[in-house]
Steps between C-alpha positions, in 0.01 A plus 500: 500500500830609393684170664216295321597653165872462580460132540262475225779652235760352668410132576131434260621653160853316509316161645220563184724563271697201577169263478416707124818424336510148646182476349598641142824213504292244555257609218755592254654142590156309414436713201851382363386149562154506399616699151861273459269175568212646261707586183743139568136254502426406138812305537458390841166358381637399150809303655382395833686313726774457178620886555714350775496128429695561153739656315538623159468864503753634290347311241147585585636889492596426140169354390315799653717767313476310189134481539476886550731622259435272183141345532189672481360250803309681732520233767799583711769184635382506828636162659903518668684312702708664739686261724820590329464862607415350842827309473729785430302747741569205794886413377631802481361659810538218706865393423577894576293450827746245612788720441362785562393340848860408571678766425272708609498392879871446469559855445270598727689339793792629391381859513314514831728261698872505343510872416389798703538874456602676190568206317151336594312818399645518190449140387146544626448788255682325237266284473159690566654711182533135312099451532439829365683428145264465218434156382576631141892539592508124668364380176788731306775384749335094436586543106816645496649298811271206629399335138891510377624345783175183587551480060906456560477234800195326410405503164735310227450397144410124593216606757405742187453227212401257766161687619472688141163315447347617779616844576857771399645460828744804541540761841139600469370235715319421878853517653590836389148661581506356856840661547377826419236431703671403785696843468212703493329345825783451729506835611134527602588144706796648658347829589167334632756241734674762595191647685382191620888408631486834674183498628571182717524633871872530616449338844401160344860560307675577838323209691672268210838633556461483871436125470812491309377440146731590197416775270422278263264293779313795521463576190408207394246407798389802635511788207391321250171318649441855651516640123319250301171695460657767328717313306255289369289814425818665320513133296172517398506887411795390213345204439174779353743711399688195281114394365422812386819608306452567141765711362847376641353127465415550117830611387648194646268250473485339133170605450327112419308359758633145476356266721743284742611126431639263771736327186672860500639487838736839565395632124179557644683825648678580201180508250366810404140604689255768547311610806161646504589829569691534247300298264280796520779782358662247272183410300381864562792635328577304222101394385421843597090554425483133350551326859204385621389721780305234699835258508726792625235541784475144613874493544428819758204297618757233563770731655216645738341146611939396617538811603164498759619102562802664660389783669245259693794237537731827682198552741420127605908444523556856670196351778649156574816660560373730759335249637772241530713805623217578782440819385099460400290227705 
């Protein structure tokens, strides 16, 4: 009786506990969906396939404070077009992915195969502190450093009067939010490669330099491929991370959500935008109770439906690469 209880307390209870708060995520996950989804559908039905066909929401935005502020219509603007948002959200966190990517498994390299000891350690936990700072102070250090200096080698008077018409191009724009951005994920993608370069077994490393390979060989041919999983998981972990920004992107961004032109070439970088996430604080804060409640939750409708994409995308991708690299049948 006494081992029975013993093994009840000390394997049951933990092994219970573990299914109840499982249980409890994955509720509080579908109630966030279910009530997100619920207070975002009179203008998913109003707008249809449009919310993500077409742009125009800044002005939209407008309308809809107008409306509530100096009409006495009861009938709420309920149709937007959000591919703009869609644009900036995808820009900015996907021209930080590729540098982010880059420099990211650069460093990475560097650390666990060029360095070792002291100097190693402390380069590792340089970094791990880096992915700790609050997005707030990137944002801060993007102002005062990042939007002088893109404004300075970028922007001049010409470009200025030239694309007046259309938008006031200055160093609020697409490049200078995906540089912040690509600061505030590269140290989640070299900490995540760092564990995936170190977890690759170091026999398979040995066998390489037995065979005569170069450092670099190796590397290249035998590290790497034995890494990818968890590099590509660190990848997609910023690329959330870069989605769901709000703060640091906002103070950086421009705040219009201008939609791209081919005739713009390179200025397409240098025009002001405005993500969904932070389309959400910007009209929160400065409509304040007059932005419409249901188009602030279809942008977070939005944000969730990428954000699931993703997550799905990291487990089919994560699969085939375990596959290819033998380790599931």
């Amino acid at each position: 009786m006494q081992s029975f209880m013993r093994k009840f307390f000390s394997e049951s209870i933990p092994q219970y506990l573990i299914y109840f708060f499982a249980t409890v995520s994955i509720a509080i996950i579908i109630f966030i969906f279910l009530f997100v989804f619920h207070k975002a559908f009179p203008v998913i039905r109003e707008s249809g396939l449009s919310l993500v066909t077409e742009g125009g929401f800044d002005k939209q935005m407008n309308e809809a404070i107008y409306q509530a502020y100096y009409t006495s219509d009861e009938e709420p603007l309920l149709k937007f077009g959000y591919l703009g948002l869609i644009w900036g959200t995808l820009s900015t966190t996907l021209t930080a992915l590729v540098f982010a990517t880059l420099i990211g498994i650069g460093a990475a390299v560097v650390i666990c195969e060029y360095t070792s000891g002291w100097v190693s350690s402390s380069l590792v936990a340089v970094v791990r502190l880096l992915a700790s700072v609050p997005s707030v102070v990137f944002g801060l250090i993007g102002i005062i450093t990042v939007v002088p200096i893109i404004e300075k080698l970028f922007v001049t008077v010409d470009m200025q009067i030239e694309y007046l018409h259309l938008f006031y191009m200055s160093g609020r724009n697409i490049l200078s939010a995906a540089t912040v951005l690509t600061f505030m994920i590269v140290p989640m993608v070299i900490s995540l490669s760092i564990d995936a370069i170190n977890a690759v077994p170091h026999m398979q490393k040995e066998t390489g330099y037995a065979f005569g390979m170069s450092k670099f060989r190796v590397i290249y041919k035998i590290i790497l491929p034995g890494s990818r999983s968890g590099i590509t998981a660190g990848v997609i972990l910023g690329a959330g991370r870069g989605i769901g920004e709000a703060i640091a992107v906002l103070m950086v961004c421009g705040g219009l959500g201008i939609l791209p032109s081919a005739s713009l070439g390179f200025a397409n970088l240098l025009a002001p935008t405005l993500p969904l996430a932070s389309s959400i604080i910007f009209n929160s804060y400065i409509f304040g109770l007059y932005a419409p409640e249901t188009a602030l939750f279809a942008s977070a409708a939005l944000l969730l439906t990428i954000g699931a994409i993703l997550s799905v995308t990291a487990k089919l991708v994560e699969k085939r690469m375990r596959r290819m690299a033998g380790y599931d049948k």
